[in-house]
N, C-alpha and C positions, 0 to 999 in steps of 0.2 A: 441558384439561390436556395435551393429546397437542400440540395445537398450538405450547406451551408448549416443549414437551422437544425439539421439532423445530428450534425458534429455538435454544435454549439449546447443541445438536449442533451447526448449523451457526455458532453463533461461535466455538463451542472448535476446530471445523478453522478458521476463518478465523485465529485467533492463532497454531494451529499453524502456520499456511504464513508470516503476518507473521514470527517467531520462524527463520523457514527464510531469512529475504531480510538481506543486510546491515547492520549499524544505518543506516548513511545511507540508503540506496533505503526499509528501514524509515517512515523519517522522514519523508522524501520523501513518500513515498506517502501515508500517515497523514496529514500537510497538505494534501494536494490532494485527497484524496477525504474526510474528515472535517471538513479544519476549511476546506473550501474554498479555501484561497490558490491565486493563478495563481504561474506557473513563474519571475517576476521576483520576489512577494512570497517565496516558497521560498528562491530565492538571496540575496536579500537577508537572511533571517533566518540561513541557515544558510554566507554566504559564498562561494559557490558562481554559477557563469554559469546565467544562464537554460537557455543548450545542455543545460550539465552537467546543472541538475534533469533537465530534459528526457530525458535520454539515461540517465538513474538510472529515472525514472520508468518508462520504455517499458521497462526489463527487468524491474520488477518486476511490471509488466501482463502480459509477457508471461508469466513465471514462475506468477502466478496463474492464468492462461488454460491455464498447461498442468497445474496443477494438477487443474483444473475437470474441461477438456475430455480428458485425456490426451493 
């Protein structure tokens, strides 16, 4: 149960910090590490250059990381 409450803690900050990042890098992100799309399938769905996911993407890793790590 304890194992439980630990999962459940660490996805409520994981949505807080998503809910922190812009709706696009949001988006972004959530496609590439959930539903796996690479940085051409991203732009194509959302309109967007590769670069651009790309350069969306790497702020919101970074944002995360500093979240993590301070």
């Amino acid at each position: 149960m304890e194992s439980r409450a630990l999962i459940l803690e660490a996805l409520e900050q994981v949505c807080e910090l998503l809910d922190t990042l812009p709706m696009t890098s949001r988006r972004i992100f959530l496609m590439a590490q959930i539903d796996g799309l690479s940085n051409i399938e991203i732009g194509e769905r959302l309109g967007l250059t590769p670069n651009a996911v790309q350069k969306s993407l790497a702020r919101a890793l970074v944002r995360c990381y500093a979240a993590v790590y301070g």
